[in-house]
N, C-alpha and C positions, 0 to 999 in steps of 0.2 A: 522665472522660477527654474533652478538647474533640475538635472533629470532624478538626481536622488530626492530631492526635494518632494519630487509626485511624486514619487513613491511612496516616502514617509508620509504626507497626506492621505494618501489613500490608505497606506494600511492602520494609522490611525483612525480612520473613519471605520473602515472593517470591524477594529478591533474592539470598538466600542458598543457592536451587536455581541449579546452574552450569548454562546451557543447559537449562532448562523446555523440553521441547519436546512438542508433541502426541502422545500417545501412548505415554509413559512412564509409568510407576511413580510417579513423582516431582508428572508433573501431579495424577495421581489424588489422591496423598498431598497433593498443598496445597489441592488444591477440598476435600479433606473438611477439613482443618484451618481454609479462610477459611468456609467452612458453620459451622462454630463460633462464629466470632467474630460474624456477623450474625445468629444466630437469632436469630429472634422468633416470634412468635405470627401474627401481621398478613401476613406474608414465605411465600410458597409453592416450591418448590424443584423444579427438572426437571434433568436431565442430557442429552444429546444426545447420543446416540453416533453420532459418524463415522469413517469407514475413513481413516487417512491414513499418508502416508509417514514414518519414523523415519530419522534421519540422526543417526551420533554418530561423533564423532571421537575414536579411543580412541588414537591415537598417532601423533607427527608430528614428523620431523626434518630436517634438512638438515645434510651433514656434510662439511668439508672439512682434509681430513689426517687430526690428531687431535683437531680442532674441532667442537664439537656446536652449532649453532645453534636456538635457540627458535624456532617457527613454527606456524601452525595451517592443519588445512585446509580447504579452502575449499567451504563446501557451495555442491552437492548432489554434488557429484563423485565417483567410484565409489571412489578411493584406487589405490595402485599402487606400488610400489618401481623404482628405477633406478641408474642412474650416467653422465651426460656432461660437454658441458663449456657451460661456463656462457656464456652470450651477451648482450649488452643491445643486440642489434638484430635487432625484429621480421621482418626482411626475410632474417634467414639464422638460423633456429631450429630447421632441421630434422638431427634426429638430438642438438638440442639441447636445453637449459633455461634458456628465457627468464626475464632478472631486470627487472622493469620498474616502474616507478611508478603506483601509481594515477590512473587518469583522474582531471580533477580533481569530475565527478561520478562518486562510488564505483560505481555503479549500471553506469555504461559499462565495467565490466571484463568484463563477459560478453560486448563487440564484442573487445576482446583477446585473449579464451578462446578464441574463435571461430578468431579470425583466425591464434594461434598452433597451435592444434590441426590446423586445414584445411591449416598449414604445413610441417605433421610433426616439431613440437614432441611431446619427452620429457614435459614438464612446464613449467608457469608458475610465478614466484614475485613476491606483488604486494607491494611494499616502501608500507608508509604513507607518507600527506603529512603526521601528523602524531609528534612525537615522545612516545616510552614508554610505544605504545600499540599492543597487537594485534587484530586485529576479524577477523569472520566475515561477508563479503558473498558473496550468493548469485549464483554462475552455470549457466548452462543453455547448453543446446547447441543454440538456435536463437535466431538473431535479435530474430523477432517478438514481441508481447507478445498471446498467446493463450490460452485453456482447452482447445485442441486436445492430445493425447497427442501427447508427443515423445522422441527420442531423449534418453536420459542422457548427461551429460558426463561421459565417459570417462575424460582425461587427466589425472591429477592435478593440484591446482592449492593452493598455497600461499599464504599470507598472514604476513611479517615485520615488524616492528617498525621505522621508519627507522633507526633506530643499526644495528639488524643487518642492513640493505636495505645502510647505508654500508661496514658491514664484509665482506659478499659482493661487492660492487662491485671490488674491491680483488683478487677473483681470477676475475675476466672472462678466459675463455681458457682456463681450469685445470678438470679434474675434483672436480665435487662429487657426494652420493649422496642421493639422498631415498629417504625412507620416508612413505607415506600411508597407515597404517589406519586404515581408515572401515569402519561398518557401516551398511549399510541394510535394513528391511525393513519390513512393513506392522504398523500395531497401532490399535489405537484412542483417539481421541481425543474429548473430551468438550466440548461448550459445554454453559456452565452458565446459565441460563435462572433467574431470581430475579424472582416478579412480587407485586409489590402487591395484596393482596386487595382487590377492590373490584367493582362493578359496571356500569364505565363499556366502552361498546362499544369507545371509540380507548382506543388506548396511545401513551405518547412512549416510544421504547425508550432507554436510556443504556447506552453498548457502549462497551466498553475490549475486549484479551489479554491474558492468562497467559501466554503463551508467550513466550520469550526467546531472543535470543543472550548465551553468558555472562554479565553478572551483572544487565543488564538492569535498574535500577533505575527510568532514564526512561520505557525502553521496554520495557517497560509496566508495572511492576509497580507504580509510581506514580499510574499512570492506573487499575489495579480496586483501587487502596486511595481515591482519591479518589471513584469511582462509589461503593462500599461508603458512605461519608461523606455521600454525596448521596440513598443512597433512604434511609439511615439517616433522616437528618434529615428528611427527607417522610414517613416516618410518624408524626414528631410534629406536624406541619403539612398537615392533608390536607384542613381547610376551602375551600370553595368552590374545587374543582379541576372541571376541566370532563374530564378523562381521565384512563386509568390508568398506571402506570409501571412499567417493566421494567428491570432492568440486566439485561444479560446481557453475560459474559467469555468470549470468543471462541477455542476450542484452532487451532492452525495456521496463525495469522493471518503467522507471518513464513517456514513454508513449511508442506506436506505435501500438496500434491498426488500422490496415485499416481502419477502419468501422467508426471511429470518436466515436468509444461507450463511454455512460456514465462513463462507469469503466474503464477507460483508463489506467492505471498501472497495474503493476505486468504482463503483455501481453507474455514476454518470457517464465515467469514460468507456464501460462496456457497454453501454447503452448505444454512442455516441460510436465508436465502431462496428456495432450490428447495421445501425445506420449506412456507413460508410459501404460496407459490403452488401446491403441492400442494394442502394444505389449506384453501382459496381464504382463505387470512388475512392476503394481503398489505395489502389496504387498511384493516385496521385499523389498521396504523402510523402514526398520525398523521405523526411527523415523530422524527429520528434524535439525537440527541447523541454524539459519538464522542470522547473521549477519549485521545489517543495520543503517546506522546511527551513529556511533562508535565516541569518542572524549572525551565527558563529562560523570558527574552522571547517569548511567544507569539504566535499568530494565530488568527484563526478562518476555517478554510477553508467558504464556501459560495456559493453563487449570488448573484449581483448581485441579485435579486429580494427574496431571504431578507435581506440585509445592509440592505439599504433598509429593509424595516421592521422588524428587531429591534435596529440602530442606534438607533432612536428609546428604548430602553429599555435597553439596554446599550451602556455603552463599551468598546470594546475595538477592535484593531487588525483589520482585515477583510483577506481576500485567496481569488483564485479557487479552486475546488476543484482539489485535487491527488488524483490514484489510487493513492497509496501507502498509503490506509489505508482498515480496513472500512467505511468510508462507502460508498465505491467500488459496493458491493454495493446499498445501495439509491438513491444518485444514479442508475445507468442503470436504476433500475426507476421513476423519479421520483416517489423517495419524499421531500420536504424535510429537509434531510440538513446534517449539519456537524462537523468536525472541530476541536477544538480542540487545536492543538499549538504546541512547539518545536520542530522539526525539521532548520530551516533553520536555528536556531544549535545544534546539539550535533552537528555534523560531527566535533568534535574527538573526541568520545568514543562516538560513536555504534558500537552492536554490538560494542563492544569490551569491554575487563575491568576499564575506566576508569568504566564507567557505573554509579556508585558516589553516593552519598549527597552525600559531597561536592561534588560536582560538581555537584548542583544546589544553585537559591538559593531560599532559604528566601520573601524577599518574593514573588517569581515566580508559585511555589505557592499562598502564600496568595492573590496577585491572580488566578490562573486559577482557584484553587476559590471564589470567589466572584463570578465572572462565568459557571464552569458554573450556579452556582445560581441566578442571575440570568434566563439561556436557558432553565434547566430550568422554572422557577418562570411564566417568560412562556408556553412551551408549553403548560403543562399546566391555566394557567387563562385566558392570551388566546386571540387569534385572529389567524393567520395571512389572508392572503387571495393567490389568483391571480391576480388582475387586474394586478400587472404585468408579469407575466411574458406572460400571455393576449395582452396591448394590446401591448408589443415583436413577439412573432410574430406577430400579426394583420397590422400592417406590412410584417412580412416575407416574409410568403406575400404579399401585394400586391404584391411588389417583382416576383416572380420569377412573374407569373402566373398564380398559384394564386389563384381566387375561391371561398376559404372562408374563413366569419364564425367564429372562435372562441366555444364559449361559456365566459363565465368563471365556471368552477367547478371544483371539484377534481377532478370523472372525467376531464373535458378536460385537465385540467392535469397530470395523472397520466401521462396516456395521448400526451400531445404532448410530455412531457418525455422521456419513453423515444424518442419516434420521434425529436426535435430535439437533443436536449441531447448530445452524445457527446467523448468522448475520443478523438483519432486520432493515430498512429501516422506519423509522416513520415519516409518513408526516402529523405536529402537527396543533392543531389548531389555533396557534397565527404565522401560516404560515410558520416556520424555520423546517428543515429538518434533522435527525440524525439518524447515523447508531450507532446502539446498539447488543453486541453479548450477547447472552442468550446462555447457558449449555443445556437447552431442551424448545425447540419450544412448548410446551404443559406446562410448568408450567409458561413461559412468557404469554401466552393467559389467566391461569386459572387465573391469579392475576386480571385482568380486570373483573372476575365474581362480586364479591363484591364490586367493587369501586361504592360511594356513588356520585363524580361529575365527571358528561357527559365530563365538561370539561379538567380531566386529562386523556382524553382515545385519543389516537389519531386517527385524521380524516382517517386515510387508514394504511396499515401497510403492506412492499411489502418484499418478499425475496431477500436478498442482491446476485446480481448476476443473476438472471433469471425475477425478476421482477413478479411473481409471487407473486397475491393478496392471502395475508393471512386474514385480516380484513378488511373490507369497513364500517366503520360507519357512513356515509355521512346522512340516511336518519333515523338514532335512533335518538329519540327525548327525550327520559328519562332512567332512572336506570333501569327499571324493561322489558322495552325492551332490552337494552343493556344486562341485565344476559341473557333475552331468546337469543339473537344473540350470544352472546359468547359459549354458551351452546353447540347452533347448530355448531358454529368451532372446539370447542374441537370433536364433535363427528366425527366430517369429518375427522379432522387430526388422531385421534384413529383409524377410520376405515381403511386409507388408510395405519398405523401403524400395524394395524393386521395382512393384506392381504401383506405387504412387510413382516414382520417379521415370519409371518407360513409360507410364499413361502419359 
């Protein structure tokens, strides 16, 4: 059997569990069944047991007269039963049930959850943008994008199909009834840890999830049948490798935090690096592979630094890092990190019951599994280097005052990436919400020194993940305040830049 071949096995097998989710019966049952298909001799096996959240939707309707409409709900929401009348404007929802369109990024329906619950909405109901297709996107009941413990989203909240979004539209004004039941509760979930016997101090880790919404074929089940194909095939090719190699498939990666937190995904992969840092193992990581989303037109999400020089060795389409997937986990530990996805084109079927075999393309596949093997294969027996990234912020602290000499090498680089490199949080002032990754926390601040209108500065600006206020503009009132406040942030974050980097 060639190597796409297990692939596509596996991830038909995957796809065939409805909703994989961390800590079921079901995940257990497929790790032992994809343990089968990879054993080898060479191949060492661990399991990870972590605590996570169990969300299942065991029944879900919408019904008006003697109409029963199809619908699902919408995690992580507690589930609820009602009866009002139907509304499609946010500004008069209360005692009602909002029928509204999806943002046109899916991701922002949890500023709509928000904003209809705090309005004394019954319930939501989010009609797709695309047709014949139902999906399960996650909302929470806070804003921000953190690992802090938060409140549960209470209000029930539903997810229809356009054609059935168009046929509830039609009784706007009129009594309809929902039913949400959902179960939640705590279980265990497992990352599964698959390492290469060998003797080499670094490892490249290759990370995909198991876990799924409904049938999930791109996401992800495509991606730990392709990993599976790739250490495969490295252990018939293990001459002159310069380190060792791990796949590991990650449980809870599209929810299970206990806690209900803002930042609800990627949960197994933070887990799995507290881990790493416990047992002072982080720096053996050499450098991350991630797999996520696999099917169609791809990209490879990573640092300008990374693209520069594994460009030279592989073709393929390059683009900034993005936080939607367990990369995420050791990009802020600045670990050299990359995701290879399609993500940006499977909106249509994305989390939905669509994400199906068909739907992906066949040439697609073969071109992304052979440009992972490409990255894998240069990881494991080139060399990376820091030095451009080192010489970019060496500049950059020159710009803003800071007289330290970087040195270039990987503890520096390690250690200046976590402190510079961040994802942040802009909460704008025409009220919409975006996370934005900036290369150095100190030249995203400095560019706001000169800007001439108040109004392109964002109202607050929090670090992605800890929540942590970086700018508060709330009470600047013009340009020449604004320079003096900004001024005063670069000095904070320089100081606290000096005192981590001479330590």
């Amino acid at each position: 059997m060639d190597e796409l071949e297990t692939a596509l096995n596996i991830a038909r097998r995957c796809s065939s569990y409805i909703d994989l989710m961390g800590g079921t019966m079901a995940e257990y049952e497929f790790i032992q069944w994809f343990l089968n298909q990879i054993d080898n001799p060479l191949l060492s096996y661990e399991l990870q047991p972590i605590s996570v959240l169990i969300w299942r939707d065991r029944f879900s309707r919408i019904v008006h007269g003697n109409t029963e409409f199809k619908a699902l709900s919408m995690p992580l929401t507690l589930g609820g039963s009602g009866r009002g009348k139907l509304t499609a404007d946010l500004n008069d929802v209360e005692g009602k049930i909002l029928l509204t369109d999806f943002p046109e990024d899916m991701d922002d329906a949890k500023y709509v959850y928000i904003k209809a619950m705090e309005r004394g909405a019954l319930a939501v109901i989010f009609r797709d943008r695309f047709p014949g297709v139902v999906r399960r996107i996650v909302v929470t009941a806070t804003p921000d994008y953190t690992w802090d413990r938060a409140p549960p989203p209470t209000m029930p909240a539903f997810t229809v199909s356009r054609e059935v979004g168009d046929e509830l539209s039609k009784y706007v004004g009129e009594e309809v009834e929902f039913v949400s039941d959902v179960e939640t509760r705590l279980g265990t979930g497992y990352n599964l840890i698959v390492n290469l016997e060998g003797d080499k101090e670094e490892r490249v880790l290759l990370a995909v999830h198991h876990d799924h919404w409904l049938t999930g074929f791109a996401d992800n089940c495509l991606g730990i049948g392709l990993g599976a194909s790739l250490l495969l095939n490295n252990i018939r090719s293990r001459s002159e490798v310069k380190r060792g190699l791990s796949l590991i498939s990650f449980t809870a990666e599209e929810a299970g935090n206990p806690g209900f937190a803002s930042l609800y995904w990627a949960y197994g992969s933070t887990r799995y690096v507290e881990f790493l840092e416990r047992r002072g193992l982080l720096d053996s990581i050499y450098s991350v592979i991630n797999l996520d989303v696999i099917g169609r037109q791809y990209v490879v999400h990573t640092s300008e630094d990374l693209s520069m020089q594994l460009s030279q060795f592989v073709s393929a389409q390059w683009d900034l890092p993005k936080p939607y997937f367990d990369s995420l986990n050791f990009e802020m530990n600045g670990i050299p990190s990359m995701t290879i996805s399609s993500l940006d084109y499977y909106w249509d079927v994305y989390h939905t019951d669509k994400d199906v075999e068909d739907r992906a393309n066949s040439q697609d596949i073969d071109s992304a599994f052979k440009v992972s093997k490409q990255l894998l294969t240069q990881l494991l027996t080139g060399d990376l280097r820091p030095t451009p990234f080192i010489s970019v912020l060496n500049r950059d602290l020159v710009s803003v005052g800071l007289g330290i000499e970087l040195r270039e090498d990987w503890a520096t680089y390690r250690f200046v990436k976590y402190l510079l490199s961040k994802y942040v949080v802009e909460f704008r002032r025409d009220g919409s919400v975006k996370v934005v990754y900036t290369n150095s926390i100190l030249s995203y601040v400095r560019r706001f020194i000169n800007i001439n209108d108040i109004n392109q500065v964002p109202l607050r600006v929090e670090e992605f993940g800890t929540g942590k206020v970086i700018m508060d503009t709330t009470t600047i009132k013009n340009t020449r305040q604004l320079s003096e406040y900004v001024s005063q942030v670069i000095e904070s974050l320089t100081e606290d830049m000096n005192i981590n980097l001479v330590s």
